[in-house]
C-alpha positions in Angstrom: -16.2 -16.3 -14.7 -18.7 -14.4 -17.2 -19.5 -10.6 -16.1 -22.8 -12.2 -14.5 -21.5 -14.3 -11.8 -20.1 -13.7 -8.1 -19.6 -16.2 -6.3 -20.0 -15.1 -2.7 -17.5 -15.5 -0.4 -17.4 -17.4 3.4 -21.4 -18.5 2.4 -21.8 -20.9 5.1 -20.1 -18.8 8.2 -22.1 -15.7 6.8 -25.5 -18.1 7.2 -24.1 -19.2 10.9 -23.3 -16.2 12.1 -26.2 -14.4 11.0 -28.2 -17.2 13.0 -30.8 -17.0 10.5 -34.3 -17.3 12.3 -37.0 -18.6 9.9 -39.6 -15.6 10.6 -36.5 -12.9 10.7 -36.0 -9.6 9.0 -32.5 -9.4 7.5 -30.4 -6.8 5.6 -28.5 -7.5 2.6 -26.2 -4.3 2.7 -23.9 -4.8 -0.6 -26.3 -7.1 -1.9 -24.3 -7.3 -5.6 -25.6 -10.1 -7.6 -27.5 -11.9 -4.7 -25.3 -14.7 -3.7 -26.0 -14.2 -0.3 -29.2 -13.0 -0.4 -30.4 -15.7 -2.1 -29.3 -18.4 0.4 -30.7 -16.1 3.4 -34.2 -16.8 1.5 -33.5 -19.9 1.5 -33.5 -20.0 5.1 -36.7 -17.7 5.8 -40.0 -18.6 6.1 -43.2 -17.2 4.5 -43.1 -14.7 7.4 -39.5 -13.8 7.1 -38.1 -11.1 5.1 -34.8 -10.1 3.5 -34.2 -6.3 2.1 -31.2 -5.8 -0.4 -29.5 -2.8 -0.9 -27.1 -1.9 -3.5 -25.6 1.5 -5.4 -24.9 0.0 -8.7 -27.6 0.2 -11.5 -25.7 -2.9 -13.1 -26.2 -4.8 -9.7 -30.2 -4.1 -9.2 -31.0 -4.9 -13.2 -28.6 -8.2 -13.0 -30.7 -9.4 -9.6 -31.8 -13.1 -10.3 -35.1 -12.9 -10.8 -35.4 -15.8 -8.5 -34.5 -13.4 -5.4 -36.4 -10.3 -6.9 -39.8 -12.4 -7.3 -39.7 -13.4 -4.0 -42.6 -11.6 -2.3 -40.5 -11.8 1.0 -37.7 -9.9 -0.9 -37.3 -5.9 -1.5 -34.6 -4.3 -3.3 -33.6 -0.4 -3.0 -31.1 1.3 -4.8 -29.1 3.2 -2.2 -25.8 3.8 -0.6 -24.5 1.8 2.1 -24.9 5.3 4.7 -28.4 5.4 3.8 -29.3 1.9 5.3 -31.1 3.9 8.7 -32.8 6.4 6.4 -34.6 3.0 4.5 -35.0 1.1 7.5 -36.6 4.1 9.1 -38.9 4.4 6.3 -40.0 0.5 6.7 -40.3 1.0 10.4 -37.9 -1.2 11.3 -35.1 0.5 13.1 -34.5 -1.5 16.3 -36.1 -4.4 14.4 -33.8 -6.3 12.2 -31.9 -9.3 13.6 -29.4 -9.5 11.2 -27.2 -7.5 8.5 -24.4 -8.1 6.7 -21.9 -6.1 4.9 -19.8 -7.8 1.9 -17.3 -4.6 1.3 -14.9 -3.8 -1.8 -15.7 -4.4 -5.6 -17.5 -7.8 -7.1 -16.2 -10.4 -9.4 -18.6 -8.7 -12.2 -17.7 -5.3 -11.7 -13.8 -5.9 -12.5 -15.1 -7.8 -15.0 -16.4 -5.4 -16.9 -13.8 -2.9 -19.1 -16.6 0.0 -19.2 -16.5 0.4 -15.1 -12.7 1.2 -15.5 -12.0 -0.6 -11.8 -9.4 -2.9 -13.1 -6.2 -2.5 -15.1 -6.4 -5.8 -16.5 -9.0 -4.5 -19.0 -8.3 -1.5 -21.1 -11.5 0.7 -20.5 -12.5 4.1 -19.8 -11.7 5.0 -16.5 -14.2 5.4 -14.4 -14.5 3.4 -11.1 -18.2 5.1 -9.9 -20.0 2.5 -7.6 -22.7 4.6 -9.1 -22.0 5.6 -13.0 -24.9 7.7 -12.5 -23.5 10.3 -9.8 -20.2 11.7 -8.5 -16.8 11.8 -9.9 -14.8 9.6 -12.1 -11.7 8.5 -11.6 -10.4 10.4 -14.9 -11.8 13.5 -14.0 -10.9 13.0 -10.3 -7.3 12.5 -11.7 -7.6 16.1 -14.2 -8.1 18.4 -10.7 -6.4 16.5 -7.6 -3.2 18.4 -6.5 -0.2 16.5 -6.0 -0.2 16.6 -2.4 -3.8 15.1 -2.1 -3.1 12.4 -4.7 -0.3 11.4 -3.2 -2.1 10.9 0.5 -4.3 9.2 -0.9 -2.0 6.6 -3.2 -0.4 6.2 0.7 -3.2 6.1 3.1 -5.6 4.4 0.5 -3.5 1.9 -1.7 -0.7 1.8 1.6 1.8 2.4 -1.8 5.4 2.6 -0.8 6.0 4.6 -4.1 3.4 7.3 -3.4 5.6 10.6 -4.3 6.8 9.1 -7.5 3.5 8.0 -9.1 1.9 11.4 -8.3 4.8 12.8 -9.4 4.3 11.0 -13.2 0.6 11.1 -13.0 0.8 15.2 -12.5 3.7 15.0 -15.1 1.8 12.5 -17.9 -1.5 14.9 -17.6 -0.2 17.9 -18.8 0.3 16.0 -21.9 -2.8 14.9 -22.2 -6.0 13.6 -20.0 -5.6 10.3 -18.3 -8.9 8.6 -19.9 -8.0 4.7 -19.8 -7.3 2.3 -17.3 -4.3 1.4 -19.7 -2.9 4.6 -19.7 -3.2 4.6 -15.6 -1.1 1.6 -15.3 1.4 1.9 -17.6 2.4 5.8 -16.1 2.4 3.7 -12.6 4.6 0.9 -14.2 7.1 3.0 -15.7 7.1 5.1 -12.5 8.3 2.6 -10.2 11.5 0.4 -9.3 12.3 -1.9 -11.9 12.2 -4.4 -8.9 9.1 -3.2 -7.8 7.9 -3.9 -11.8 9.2 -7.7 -11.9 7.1 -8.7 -8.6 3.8 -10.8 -9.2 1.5 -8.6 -8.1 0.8 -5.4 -10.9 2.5 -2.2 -9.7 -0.5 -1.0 -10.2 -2.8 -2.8 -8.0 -2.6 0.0 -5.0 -2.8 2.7 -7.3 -5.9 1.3 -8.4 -7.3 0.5 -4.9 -6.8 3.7 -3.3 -8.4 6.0 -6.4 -11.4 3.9 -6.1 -11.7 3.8 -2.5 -11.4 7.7 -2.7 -13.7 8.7 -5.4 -16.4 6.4 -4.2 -16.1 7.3 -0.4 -15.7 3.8 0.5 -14.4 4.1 4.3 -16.8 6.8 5.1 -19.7 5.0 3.9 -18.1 2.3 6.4 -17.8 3.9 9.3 -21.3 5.4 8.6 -22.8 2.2 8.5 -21.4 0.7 11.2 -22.6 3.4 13.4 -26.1 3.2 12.4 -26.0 -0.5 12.4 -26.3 -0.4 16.0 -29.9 1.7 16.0 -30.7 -0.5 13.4 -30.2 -4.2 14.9 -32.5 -5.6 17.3 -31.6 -6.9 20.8 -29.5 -10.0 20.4 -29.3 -9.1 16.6 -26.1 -10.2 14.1 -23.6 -7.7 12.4 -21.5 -9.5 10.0 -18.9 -7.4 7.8 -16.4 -9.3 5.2 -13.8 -7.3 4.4 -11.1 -7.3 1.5 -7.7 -5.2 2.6 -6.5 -4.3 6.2 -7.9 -0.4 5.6 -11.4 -1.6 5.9 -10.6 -4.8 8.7 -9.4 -2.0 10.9 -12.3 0.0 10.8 -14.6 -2.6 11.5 -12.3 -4.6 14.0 -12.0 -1.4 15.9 -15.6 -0.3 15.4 -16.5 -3.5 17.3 -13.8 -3.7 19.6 -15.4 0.2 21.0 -19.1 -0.7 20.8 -18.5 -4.0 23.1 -16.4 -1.9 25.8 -18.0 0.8 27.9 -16.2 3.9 28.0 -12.9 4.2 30.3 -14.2 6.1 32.5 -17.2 3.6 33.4 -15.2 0.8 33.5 -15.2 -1.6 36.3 -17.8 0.4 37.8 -21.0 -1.7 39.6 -23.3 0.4 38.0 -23.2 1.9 34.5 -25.6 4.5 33.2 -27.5 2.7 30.1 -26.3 4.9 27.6 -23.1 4.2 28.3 -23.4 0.3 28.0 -21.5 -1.4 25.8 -23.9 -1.8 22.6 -22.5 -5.0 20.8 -19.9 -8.0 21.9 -17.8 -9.5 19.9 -18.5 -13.2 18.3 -15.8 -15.2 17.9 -12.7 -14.4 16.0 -12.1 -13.2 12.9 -13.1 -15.7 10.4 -11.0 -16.1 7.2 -11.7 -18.8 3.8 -10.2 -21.7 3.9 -7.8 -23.5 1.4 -10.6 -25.3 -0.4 -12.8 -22.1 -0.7 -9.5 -20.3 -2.1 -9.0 -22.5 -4.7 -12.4 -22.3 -6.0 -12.4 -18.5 -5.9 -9.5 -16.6 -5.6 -11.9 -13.5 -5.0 -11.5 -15.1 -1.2 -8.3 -15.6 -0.7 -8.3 -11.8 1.4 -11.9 -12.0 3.0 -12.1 -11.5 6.2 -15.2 -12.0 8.4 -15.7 -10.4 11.9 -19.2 -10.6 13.9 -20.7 -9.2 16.7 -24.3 -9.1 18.2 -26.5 -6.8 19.6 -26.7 -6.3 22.9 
């Protein structure tokens, strides 16, 4: 797969559980290199219109021009916990019936050695959703204390061998600056179990996970989102999230879980004071790809898909 392509992941229960309506107004969240967008369009009519929104400058000046020419189409560079403040500005909070949320890092951003998110590319080490703003990892990596880096390595990458890689990571930096994505892995590899270092996966993989999910602010943007998604939907309106590890999945499973249930104290009660109604319910279960779709992309062998509508 070429630094270009992304092939996006559970395409056809995305477009049924959005319930695309031909004149609709729909947001592309994590809109990447357009896969979805592009078969929303498909869907919409000359009065419909789709709005993507992405952080990455590689992912807004890669947009097919078949999805950017579209006069039904509009594309903002943004974070994901701006998506009320753009809405708002369109007039459309209240008036979107559906948005969907394709979480973690795309196909072309591992891809690509200069972005420093994977270890299976010697690059500089960087991980920035946006190159242009915040922290990178590297220099995130020169001032975090070892306490802090190794919460995160835990509650981030869920790494059983937390203590020891901040322990070598605090160690290797005195030495010099942690600058590649090379040097990252091999101080993780040499700093775990040699069982832990003959397993399939890369002793690395968590490491990795839970530095970029930190320096990019990845959950908090979530749980922001999620919370102005509700404003943001209109009345009978789809929320559809695909997420990648269970750190995400439990935000939004929970999320969704507490908007369709009004509080405890309400419940069971005849009569419920409106703001105090439940503001989504639940669609379904969780959807996850099947074998076929896993073996044509191994990107979605960990999506997971959860839906709710607007109530």
């Amino acid at each position: 797969m070429s630094s270009n392509e992304h092939v996006p992941v559970l395409l056809g229960p995305v477009l049924d559980g959005l319930e695309t309506k031909k004149d609709g107004c729909y947001v592309d969240g994590t809109f990447g290199r357009g896969g979805h967008s592009g078969e929303i369009l498909k869907r919409l009519n000359s009065n419909g219109r789709l709005i993507g929104i992405d952080r990455d400058p590689d992912a807004i000046a890669s947009a097919p021009k078949s999805v950017t020419d579209d006069p039904r189409f509009e594309l903002i560079r943004g974070e994901l916990a701006q998506l009320k403040k753009f809405i708002s500005e369109r007039n459309l909070v209240g008036e979107v019936d559906g948005l969907l949320f394709d979480l973690g890092v795309s196909s072309p951003q591992l891809d690509e050695a200069r972005r420093g998110f994977s270890f299976r590319r010697d690059g500089p080490l960087d991980m920035r959703m946006d190159p242009d703003s915040g922290t990178s990892a590297s220099d995130w990596l020169e001032s975090v204390d070892e306490q802090g880096l190794k919460r995160v390595l835990r509650i981030y990458g869920e790494e059983n061998h937390a203590a020891r890689i901040a322990r070598a990571i605090l160690i290797a930096r005195e030495t010099s600056a942690i600058r590649s994505t090379k040097q990252l892995a091999d101080i993780v590899e040499k700093a775990v179990p040699a069982k832990t270092r003959a397993q399939k996966k890369h002793p690395a993989t968590k490491t990795f996970q839970a530095i970029r999910i930190a320096i990019n602010g990845e959950l908090e943007q979530l749980e922001m989102v999620l919370d102005q998604s509700v404003d943001v939907l209109k009345r009978g309106g789809r929320l559809c999230v695909i997420s990648f590890h269970s750190l995400e999945d439990r935000i939004v499973k929970r999320f969704m879980r507490d908007a369709s249930r009004e509080p405890e104290q309400y419940r069971g009660m005849p009569s419920i004071p409106e703001e105090y109604r439940p503001k989504l319910k639940t669609v379904g279960k969780m959807i996850a790809a099947t074998s076929a779709e896993i073996a044509s992309n191994r990107r979605a062998r960990s999506a997971r898909l959860r839906i709710a509508e607007r109530m």
